[in-house]
N, C-alpha and C positions, 0 to 999 in steps of 0.2 A: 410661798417664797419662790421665787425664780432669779434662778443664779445663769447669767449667762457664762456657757464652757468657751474658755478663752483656747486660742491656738496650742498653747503650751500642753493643756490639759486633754483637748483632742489628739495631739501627737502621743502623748504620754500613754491613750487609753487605745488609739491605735496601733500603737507598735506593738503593748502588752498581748491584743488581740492576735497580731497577726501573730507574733511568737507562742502562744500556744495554743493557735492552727498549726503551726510549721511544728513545733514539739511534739504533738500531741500525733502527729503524721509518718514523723522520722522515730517516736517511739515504736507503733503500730512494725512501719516497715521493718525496724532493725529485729521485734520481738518475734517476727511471726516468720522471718526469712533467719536469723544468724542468732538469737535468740537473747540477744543482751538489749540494755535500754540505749538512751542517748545519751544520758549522764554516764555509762560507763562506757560509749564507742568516744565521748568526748578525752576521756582516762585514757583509753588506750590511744587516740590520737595524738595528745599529748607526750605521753611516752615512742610513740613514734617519731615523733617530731624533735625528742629531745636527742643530744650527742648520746651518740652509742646507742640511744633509746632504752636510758635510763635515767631516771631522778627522782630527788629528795621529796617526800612528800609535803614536805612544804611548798618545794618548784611546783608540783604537781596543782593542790591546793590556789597557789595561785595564779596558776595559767586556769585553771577549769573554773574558779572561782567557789571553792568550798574551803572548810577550815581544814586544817592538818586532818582532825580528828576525822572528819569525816570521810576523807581521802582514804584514811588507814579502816572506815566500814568498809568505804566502798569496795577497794581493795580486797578486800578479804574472800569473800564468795570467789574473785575470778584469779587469787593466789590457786584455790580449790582443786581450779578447775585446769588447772596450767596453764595457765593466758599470761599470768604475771609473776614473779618470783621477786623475793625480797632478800636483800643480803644487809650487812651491817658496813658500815663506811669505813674503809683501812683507816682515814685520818681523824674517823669521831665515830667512836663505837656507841653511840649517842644513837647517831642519825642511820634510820633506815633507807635504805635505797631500794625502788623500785625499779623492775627491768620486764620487758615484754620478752619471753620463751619466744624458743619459732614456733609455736600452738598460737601463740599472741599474733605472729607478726601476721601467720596464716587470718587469723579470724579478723586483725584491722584491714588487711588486703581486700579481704572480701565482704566486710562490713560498710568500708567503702566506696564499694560498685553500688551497693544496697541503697548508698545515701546520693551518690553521683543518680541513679537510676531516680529513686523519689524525689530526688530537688529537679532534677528535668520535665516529671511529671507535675509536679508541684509549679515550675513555674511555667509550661506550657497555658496556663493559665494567667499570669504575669508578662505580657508582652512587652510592658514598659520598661518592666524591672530586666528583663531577660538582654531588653536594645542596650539598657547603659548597667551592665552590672558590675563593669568596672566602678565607677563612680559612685554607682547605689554601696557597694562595698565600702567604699574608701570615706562615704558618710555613714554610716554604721560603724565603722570604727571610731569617727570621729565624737558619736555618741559616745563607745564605750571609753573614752580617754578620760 
């Protein structure tokens, strides 16, 4: 049987590849330099980026793309470790709220130079992507919509 791979399916199995090259790279750096993965430099980014730099683990959940539940594992080892503290919501004792400590704001600061420094190296090899990364951005988002 021979099935010819249509365009769609070469996109599909390229981008997969190049993303855990690029995962698999940014886990290495962030684990062996600041010692957390990229799904939790993704967490605390996240919380950085939020007002105050704090949010609901739901917000959290769905900007990082995980469920609640697994937001509130992830979470937990770097509550531990004081990177992230959790409080209860004044208007919904319900919802927990996640906040990055200055131990957190310290380790995103310098978690990413780690990632700025490897995505340079990383795309030092990438010249294409490097001349239009504006545009190569703004269609990678356009995927993830």
């Amino acid at each position: 049987m021979n099935l010819q791979i249509t365009p769609e399916q070469t996109l599909a199995l390229t981008f997969a590849n190049a993303w855990n090259r690029l995962e698999r790279r940014l886990d290495h750096s962030l684990g062996s330099i600041r010692g957390i993965s990229l799904a939790e430099y993704r967490l605390l980014r996240a919380l950085g980026d939020a007002r105050d730099s704090q949010a609901s683990r739901v917000d959290l959940a769905q900007t990082v793309g995980l469920t609640p539940s697994g937001v509130t594992r992830a979470l937990r080892p770097m509550e531990k470790l004081g990177i992230v503290s959790t409080r209860r919501s004044k208007r919904d004792a319900r919802l927990a709220i996640a906040a990055l400590t200055t131990a957190g704001h310290e380790l995103l600061r310098d978690a990413s130079g780690v990632v700025d420094d490897a995505m340079q190296q990383y795309l030092a090899r990438a010249p294409k992507v490097t001349a239009q990364m504006t545009a190569f951005i703004e269609l990678l988002d356009d995927i993830g919509h």
